[in-house]
VONUMI-387384 format. One record per atom (N, C-alpha, C): residue number from 1; chain; atom name; x, z, y. Coordinates in Angstrom, 3 decimals. Layout:
ROVO num cadena atomo       px       pz       py
ROVO NUM      A    CA        X        Z        Y
...
// end
This chain:
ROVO num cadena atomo       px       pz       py
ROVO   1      A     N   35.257  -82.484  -24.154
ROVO   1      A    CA   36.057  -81.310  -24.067
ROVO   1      A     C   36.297  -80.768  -25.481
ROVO   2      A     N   37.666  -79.917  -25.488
ROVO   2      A    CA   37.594  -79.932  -26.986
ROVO   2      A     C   37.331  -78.377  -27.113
ROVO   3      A     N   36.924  -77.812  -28.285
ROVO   3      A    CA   36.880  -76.513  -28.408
ROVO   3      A     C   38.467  -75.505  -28.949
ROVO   4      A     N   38.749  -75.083  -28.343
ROVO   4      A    CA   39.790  -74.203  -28.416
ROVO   4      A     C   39.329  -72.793  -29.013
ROVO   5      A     N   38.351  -72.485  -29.076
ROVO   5      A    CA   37.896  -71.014  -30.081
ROVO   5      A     C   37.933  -70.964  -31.275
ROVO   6      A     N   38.212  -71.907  -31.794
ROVO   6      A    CA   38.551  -72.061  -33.517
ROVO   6      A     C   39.367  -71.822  -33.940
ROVO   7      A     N   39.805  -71.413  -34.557
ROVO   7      A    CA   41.478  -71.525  -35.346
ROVO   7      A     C   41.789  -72.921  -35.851
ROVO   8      A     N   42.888  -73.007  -36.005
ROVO   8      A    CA   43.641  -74.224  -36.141
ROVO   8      A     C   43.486  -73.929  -37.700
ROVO   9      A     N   43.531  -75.011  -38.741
ROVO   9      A    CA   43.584  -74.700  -40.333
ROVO   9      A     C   44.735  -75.404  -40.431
ROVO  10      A     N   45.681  -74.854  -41.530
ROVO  10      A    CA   47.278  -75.286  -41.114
ROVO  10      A     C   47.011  -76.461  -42.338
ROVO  11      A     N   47.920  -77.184  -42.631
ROVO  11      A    CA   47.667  -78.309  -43.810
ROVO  11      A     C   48.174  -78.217  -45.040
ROVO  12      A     N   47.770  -78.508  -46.155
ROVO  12      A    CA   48.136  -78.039  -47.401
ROVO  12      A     C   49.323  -78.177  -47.859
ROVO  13      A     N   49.766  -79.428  -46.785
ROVO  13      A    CA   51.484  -79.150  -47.362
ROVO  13      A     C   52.297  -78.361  -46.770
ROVO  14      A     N   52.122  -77.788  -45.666
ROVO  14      A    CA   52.903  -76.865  -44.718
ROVO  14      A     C   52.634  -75.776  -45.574
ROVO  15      A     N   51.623  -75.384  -45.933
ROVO  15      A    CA   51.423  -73.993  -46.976
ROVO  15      A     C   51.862  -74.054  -48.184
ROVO  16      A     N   51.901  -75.128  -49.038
ROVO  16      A    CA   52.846  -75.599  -50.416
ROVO  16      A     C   54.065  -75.640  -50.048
ROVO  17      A     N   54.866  -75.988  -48.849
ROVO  17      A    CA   56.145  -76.162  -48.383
ROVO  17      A     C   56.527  -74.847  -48.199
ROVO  18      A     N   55.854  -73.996  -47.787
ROVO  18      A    CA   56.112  -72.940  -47.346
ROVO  18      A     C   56.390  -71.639  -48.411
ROVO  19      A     N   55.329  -71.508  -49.128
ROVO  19      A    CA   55.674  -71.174  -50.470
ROVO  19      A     C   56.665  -71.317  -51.462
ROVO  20      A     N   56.431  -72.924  -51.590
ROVO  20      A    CA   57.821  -73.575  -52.846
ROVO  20      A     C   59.328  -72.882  -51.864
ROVO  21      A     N   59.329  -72.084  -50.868
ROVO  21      A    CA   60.405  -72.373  -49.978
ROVO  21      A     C   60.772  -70.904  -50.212
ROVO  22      A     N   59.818  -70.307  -50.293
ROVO  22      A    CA   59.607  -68.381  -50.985
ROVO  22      A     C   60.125  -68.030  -51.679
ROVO  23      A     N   59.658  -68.994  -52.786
ROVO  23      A    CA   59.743  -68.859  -54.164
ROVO  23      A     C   61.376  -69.228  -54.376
ROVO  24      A     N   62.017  -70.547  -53.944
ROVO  24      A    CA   63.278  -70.582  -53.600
ROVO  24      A     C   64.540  -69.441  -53.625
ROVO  25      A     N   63.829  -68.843  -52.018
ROVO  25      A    CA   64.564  -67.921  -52.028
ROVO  25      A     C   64.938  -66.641  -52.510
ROVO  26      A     N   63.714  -66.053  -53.261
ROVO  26      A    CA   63.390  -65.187  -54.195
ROVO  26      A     C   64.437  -65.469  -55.560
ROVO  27      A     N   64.138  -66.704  -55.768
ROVO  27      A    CA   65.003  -67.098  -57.384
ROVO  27      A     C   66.588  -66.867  -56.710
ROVO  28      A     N   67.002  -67.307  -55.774
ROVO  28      A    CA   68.345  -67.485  -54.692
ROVO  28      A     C   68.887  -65.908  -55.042
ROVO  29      A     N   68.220  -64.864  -54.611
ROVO  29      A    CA   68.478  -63.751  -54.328
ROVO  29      A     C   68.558  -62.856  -55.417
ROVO  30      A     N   67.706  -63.460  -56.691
ROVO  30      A    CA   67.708  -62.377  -57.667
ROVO  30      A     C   69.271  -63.329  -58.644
ROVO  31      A     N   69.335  -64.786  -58.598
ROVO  31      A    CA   70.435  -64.894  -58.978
ROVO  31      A     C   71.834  -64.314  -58.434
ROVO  32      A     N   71.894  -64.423  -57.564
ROVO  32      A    CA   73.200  -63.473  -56.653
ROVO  32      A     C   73.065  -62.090  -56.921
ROVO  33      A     N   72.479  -61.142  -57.474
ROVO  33      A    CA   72.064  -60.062  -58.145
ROVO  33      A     C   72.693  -60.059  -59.193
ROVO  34      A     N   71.990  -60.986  -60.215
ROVO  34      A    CA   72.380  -60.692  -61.963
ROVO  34      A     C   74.092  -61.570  -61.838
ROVO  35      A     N   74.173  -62.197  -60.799
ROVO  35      A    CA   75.629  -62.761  -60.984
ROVO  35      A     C   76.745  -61.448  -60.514
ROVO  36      A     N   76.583  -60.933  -59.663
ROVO  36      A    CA   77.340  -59.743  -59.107
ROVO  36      A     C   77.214  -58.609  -60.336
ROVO  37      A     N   76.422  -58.250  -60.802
ROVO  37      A    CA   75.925  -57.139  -62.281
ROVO  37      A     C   76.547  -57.638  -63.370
ROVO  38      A     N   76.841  -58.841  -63.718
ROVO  38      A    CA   77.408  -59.760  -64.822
ROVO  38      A     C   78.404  -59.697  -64.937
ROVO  39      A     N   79.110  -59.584  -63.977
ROVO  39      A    CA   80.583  -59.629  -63.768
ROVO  39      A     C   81.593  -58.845  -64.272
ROVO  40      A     N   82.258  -58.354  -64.988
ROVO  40      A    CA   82.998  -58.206  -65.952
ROVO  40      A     C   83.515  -56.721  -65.336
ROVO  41      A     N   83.817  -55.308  -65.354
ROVO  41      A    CA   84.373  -54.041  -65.075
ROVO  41      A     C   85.681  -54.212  -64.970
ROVO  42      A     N   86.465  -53.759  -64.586
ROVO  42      A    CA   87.805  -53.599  -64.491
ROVO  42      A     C   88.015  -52.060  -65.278
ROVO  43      A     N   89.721  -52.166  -65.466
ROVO  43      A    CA   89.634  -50.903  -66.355
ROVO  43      A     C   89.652  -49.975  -65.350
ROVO  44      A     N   90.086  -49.423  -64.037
ROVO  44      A    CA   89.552  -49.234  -62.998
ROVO  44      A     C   88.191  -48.234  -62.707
ROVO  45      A     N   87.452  -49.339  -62.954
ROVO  45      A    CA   85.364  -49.267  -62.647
ROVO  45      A     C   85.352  -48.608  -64.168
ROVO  46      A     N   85.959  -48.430  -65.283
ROVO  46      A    CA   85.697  -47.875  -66.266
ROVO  46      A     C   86.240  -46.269  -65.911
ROVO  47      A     N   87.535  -46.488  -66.017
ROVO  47      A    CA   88.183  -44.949  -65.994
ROVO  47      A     C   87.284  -43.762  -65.047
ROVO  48      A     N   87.071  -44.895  -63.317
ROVO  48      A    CA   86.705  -44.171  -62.831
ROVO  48      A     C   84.961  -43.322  -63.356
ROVO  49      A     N   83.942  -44.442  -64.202
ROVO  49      A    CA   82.898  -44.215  -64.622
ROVO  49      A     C   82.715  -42.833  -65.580
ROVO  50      A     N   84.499  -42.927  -66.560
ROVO  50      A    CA   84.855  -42.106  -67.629
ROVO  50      A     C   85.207  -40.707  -66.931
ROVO  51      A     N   85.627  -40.491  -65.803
ROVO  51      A    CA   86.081  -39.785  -64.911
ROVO  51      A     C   84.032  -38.859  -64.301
ROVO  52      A     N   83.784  -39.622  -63.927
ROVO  52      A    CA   82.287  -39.278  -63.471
ROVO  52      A     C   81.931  -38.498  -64.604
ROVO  53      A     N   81.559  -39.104  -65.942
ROVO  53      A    CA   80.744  -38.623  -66.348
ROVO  53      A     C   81.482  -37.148  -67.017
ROVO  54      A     N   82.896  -37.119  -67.356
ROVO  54      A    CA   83.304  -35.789  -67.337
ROVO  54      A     C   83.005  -35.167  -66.749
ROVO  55      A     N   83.113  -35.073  -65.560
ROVO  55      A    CA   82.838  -34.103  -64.375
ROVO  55      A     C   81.233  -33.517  -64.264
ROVO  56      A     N   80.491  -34.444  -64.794
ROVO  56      A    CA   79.034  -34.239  -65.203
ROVO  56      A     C   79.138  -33.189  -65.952
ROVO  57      A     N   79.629  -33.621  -67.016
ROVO  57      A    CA   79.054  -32.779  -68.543
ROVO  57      A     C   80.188  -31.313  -68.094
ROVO  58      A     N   81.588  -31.447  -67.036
ROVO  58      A    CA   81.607  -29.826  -66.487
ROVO  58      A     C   81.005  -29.264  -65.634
ROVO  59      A     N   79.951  -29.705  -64.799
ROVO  59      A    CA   79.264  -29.292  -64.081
ROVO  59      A     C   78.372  -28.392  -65.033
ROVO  60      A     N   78.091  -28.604  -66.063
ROVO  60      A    CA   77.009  -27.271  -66.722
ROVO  60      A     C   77.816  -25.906  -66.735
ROVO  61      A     N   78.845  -26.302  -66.830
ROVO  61      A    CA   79.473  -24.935  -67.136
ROVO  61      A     C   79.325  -23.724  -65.692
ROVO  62      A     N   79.021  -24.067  -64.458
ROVO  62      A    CA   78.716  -23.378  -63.581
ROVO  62      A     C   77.537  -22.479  -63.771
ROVO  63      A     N   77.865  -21.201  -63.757
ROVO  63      A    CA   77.233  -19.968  -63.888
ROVO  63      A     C   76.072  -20.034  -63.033
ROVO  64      A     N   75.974  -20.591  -61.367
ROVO  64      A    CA   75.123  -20.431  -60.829
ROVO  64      A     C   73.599  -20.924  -60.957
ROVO  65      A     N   74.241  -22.126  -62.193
ROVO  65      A    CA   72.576  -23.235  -62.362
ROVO  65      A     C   71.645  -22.566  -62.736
ROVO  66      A     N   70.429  -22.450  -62.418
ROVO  66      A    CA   69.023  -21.901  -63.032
ROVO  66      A     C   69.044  -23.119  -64.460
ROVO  67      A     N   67.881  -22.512  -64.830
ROVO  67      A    CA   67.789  -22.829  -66.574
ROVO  67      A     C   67.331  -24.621  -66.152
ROVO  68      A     N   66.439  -25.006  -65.293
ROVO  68      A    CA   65.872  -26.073  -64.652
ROVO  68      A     C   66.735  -26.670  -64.437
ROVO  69      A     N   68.017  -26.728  -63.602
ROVO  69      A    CA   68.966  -27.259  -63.478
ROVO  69      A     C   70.035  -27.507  -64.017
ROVO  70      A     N   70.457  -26.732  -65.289
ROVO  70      A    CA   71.094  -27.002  -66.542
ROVO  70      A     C   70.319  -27.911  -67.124
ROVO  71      A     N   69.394  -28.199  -67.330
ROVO  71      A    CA   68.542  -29.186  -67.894
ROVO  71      A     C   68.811  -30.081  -67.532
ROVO  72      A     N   68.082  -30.407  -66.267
ROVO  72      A    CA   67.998  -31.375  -65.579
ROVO  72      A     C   69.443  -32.255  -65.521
ROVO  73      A     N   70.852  -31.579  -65.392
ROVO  73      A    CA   71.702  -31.680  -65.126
ROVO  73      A     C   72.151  -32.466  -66.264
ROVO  74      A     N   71.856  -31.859  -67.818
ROVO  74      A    CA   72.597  -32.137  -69.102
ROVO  74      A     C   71.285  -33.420  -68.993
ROVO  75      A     N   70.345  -34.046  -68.708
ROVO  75      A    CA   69.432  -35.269  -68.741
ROVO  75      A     C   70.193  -35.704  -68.337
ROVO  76      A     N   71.133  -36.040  -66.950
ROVO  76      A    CA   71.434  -36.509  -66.356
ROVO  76      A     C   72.505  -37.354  -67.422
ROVO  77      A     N   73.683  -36.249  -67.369
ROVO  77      A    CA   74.606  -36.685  -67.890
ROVO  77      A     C   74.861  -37.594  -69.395
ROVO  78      A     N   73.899  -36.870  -70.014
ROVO  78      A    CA   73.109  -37.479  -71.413
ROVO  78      A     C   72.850  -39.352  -70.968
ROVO  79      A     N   72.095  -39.282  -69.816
ROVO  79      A    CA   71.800  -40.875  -69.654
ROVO  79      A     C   72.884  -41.614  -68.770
ROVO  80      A     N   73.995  -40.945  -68.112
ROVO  80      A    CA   75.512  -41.475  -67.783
ROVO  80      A     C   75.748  -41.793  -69.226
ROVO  81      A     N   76.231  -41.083  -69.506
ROVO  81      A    CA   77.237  -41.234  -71.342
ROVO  81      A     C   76.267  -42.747  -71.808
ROVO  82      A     N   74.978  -42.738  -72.353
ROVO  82      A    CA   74.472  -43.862  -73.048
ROVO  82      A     C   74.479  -45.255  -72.088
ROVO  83      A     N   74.633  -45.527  -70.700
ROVO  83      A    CA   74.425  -46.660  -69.961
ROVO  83      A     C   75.831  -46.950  -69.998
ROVO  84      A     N   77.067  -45.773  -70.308
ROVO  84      A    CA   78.685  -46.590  -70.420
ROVO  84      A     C   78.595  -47.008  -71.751
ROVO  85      A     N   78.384  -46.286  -72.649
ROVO  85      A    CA   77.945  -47.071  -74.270
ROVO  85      A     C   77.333  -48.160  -74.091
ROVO  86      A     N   76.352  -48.397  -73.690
ROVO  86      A    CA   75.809  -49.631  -73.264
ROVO  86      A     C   76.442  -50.792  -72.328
ROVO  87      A     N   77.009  -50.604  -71.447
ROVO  87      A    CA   78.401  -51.257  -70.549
ROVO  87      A     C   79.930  -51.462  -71.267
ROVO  88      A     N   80.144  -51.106  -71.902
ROVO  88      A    CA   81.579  -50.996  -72.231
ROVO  88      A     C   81.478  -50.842  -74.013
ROVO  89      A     N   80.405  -51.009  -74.397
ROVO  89      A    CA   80.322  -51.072  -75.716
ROVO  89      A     C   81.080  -49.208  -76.895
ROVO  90      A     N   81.381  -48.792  -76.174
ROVO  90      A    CA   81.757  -47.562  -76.831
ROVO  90      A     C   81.333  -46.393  -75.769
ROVO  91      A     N   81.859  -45.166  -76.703
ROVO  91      A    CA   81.071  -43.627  -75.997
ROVO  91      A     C   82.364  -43.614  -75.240
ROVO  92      A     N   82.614  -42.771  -73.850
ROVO  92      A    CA   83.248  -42.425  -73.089
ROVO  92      A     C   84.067  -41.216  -73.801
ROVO  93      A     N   84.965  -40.751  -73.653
ROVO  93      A    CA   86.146  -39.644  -74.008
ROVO  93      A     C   85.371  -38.198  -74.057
ROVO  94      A     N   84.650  -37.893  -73.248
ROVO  94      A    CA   84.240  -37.145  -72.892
ROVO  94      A     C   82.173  -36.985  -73.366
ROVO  95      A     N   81.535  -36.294  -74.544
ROVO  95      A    CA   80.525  -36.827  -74.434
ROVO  95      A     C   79.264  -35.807  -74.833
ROVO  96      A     N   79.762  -34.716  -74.568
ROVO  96      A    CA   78.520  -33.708  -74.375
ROVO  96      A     C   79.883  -32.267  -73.795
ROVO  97      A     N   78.898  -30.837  -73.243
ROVO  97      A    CA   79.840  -30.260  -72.313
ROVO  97      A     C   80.732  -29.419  -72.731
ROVO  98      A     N   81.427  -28.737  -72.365
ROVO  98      A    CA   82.547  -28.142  -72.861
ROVO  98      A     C   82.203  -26.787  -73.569
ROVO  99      A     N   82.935  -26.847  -74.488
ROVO  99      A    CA   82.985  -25.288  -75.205
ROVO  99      A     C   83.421  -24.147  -74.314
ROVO 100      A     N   82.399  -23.329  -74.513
ROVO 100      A    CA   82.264  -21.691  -73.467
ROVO 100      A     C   83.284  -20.803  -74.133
// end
């Protein structure tokens, strides 16, 4: 009779197969990532980016922000402006907030 209370131990290549098969798809997925990110802006995906971050740097000008949120707000926009410098190789039109 055989004993059935044991666990079964799976075999070293089903667990190496299984893995190398992980690992696969992991590399699969982060390439389809940096290939989609790589891909070149349109002037489009720029204007509209150039468009954003204006609207950022007028958002301080609202009277209602607490001092925390003018802050927080001008961080914000501060690290929009440097990631299009960084994307598009130059500063955006628009690049700290408007004169009061």
């Amino acid at each position: 009779m055989k004993d059935t209370s044991s666990p079964r131990r799976a075999s070293r290549k089903g667990c190496l197969g299984l893995i190398v098969g992980a690992i696969a798809f992991i590399v699969a997925v982060y390439a389809i990532i940096i290939y989609f990110i790589s891909q070149g802006a349109t002037p489009e995906d720029e204007a509209r980016e150039e468009r954003g971050i204006a609207q950022c740097w007028q958002s301080l000008t609202a009277s209602e922000m607490s001092v925390r949120e003018r802050h927080t707000t001008q961080e914000r926009c501060q690290e929009m402006t440097e990631q299009f410098e960084v994307k598009y190789g130059h500063p955006p039109s628009v690049t700290q907030p408007p004169s009061s």
